[in-house]
N, C-alpha and C positions, 0 to 999 in steps of 0.2 A: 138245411141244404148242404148239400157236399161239393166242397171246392177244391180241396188240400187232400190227398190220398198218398198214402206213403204203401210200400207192396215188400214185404219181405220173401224172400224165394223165390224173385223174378226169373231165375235163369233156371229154374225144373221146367217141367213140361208142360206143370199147369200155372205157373207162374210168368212163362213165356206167351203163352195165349190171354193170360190176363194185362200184359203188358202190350200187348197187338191191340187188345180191344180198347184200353185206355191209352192209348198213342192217338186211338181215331176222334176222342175226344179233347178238344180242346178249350172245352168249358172246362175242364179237370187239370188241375196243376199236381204231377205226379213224381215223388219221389221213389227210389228204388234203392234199399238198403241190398248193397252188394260185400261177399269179402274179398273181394277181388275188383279190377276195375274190370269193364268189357261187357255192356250189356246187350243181350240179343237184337233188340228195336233199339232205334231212334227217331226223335219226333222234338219239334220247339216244344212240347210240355213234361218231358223228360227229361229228367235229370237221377242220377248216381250218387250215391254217397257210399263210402265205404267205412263199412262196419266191422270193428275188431268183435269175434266171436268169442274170445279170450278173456275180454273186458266185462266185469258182469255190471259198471257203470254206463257203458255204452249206449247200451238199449233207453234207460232215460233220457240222455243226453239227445239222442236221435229223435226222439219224438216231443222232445219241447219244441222243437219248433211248431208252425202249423199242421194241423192233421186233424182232419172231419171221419176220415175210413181211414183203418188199416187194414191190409189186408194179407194176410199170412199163408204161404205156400210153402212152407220150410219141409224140406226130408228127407232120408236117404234110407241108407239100409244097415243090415250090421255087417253083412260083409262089405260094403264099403268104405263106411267108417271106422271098423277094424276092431274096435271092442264097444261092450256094452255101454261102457261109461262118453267114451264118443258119438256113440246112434244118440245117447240121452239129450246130447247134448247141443244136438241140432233138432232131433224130435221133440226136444219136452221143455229142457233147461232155457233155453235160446226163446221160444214163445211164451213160454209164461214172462219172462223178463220183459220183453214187449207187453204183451199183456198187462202187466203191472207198472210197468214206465207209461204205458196210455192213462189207464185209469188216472192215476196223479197228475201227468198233465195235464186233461184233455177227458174229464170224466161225462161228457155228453158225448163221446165220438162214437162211432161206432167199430165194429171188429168183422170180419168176415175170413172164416177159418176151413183151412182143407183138413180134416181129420178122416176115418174111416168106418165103413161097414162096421161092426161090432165093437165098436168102442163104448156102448151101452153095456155090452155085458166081456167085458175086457177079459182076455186069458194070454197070456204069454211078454214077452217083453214088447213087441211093435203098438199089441192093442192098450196095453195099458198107459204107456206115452202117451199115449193120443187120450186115453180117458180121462188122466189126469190132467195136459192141456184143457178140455172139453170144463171138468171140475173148476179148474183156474179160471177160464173167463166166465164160468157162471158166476161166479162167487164175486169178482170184478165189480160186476153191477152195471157194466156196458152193454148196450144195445148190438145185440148180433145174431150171426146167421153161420150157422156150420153146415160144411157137405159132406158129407159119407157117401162116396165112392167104392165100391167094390171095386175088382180086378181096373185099374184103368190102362188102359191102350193110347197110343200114340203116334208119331211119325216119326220119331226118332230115328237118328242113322244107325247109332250105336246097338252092334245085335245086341238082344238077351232074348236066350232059347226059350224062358219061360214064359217070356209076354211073345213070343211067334207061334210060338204054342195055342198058346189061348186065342188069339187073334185070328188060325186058320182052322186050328180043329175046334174050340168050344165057343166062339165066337159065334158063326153063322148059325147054328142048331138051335144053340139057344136062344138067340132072337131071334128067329124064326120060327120056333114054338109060342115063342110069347107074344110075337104078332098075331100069331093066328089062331092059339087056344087061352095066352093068358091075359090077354090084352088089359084086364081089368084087378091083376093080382098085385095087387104091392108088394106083397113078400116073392114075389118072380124078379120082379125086374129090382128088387131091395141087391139081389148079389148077382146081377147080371153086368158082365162088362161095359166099359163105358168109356166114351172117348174124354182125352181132357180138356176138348173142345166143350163136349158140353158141359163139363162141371165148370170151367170157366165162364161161362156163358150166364149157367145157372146164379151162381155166386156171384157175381157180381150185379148181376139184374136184381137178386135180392137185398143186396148190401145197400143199394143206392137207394130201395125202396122200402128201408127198415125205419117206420117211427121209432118213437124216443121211448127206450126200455123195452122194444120188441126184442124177442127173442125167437128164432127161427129153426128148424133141421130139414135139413133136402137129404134125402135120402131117396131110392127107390124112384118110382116112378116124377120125383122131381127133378130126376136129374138124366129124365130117359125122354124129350120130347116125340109126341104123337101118337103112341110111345115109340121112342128110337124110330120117327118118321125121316129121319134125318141121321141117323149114326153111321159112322164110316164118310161122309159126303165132304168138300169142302167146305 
């Protein structure tokens, strides 16, 4: 039973919806490893802690305490982290350390991870991050559930030409074909955009519902309800 849930990367986009939706639970006692203070939601079962990124003892220290789920949103880019060894180090270095501070504490809890589309068969720096996190909690031996998300979309104020992009011109077409010629294709909707409402949604309805040494991937059409009967909506 999951009581204790600790959320690393509550304040990205799919970190923030997973914080919405554990805010409305109040059977769940939730902490939010922050590096900074100031979190998006507030709610009586939230609470903040802040995490030196810097510390490579940290990450244990934060998860002795109680913790049933963690659940990891961590990530940016390299241009805004500014070099390769920075992106690393929120994408790769920063969750295996979680990772690995769980297991020792807390070696029945479970883990619930946003990684990406092609991280099975990793090429460049972004996907290999993510593949080698992916490596790291197998290896762990904790009970989890990873999302692979393609393109994800949002509601973000902050422009980026690339997700406006994708959101008006490759958006509609493509699910709109895939409603109504591929409704049945898991490699269609495997790299179709996706809101971070539903990966949040998805991941965490799985994480609560992960027996003990399950291991899980939502990819594709798990993380498209109806499929995408619902994408775009509130």
């Amino acid at each position: 039973m999951v009581r204790d849930v600790v959320v690393a990367g509550g304040t990205g986009e799919v970190g923030r919806r997973l914080l919405a939706r554990l805010a409305a639970r109040p059977d769940l006692q939730v902490r939010a490893l922050v590096r900074r203070p100031g979190l998006p939601v507030s709610a009586p079962n939230l609470r903040e802690e802040i995490l030196d990124f810097e510390d490579e003892g940290a990450c244990a220290r934060a998860l002795a305490g109680p913790c049933d789920l963690l659940l990891i949103a961590l990530g940016t880019t390299r241009a805004r982290a500014g070099s390769d060894e920075a992106f690393l180090q929120v994408d790769r270095d920063l969750p295996l350390r979680l990772i690995r501070g769980l297991a020792a504490a807390h070696p029945e809890a479970r883990v619930g991870l946003v990684s990406s589309v092609g991280a099975d068969r990793p090429r460049g720096l972004y996907l290999t991050a993510k593949a080698e996190v992916e490596a790291g909690l197998a290896a762990s031996g904790l009970a989890h559930v990873i999302a692979r998300p393609s393109f994800l979309v949002s509601d973000r104020a902050e422009f980026r030409l690339g997700e406006v992009l994708v959101l008006r011109l490759l958006a509609p077409p493509w699910l709109a074909l895939g409603r109504g010629l591929f409704a049945r294709r898991a490699g269609w909707w495997r790299w179709a955009p996706v809101h971070v409402r539903e990966v949040a949604d998805a991941l965490l309805t799985a994480a609560l519902a992960l027996a003990p040494g399950q291991h899980r991937i939502l990819e594709g059409p798990d993380l498209h309800p109806g499929p995408v009967a619902t994408w775009g909506k509130p």
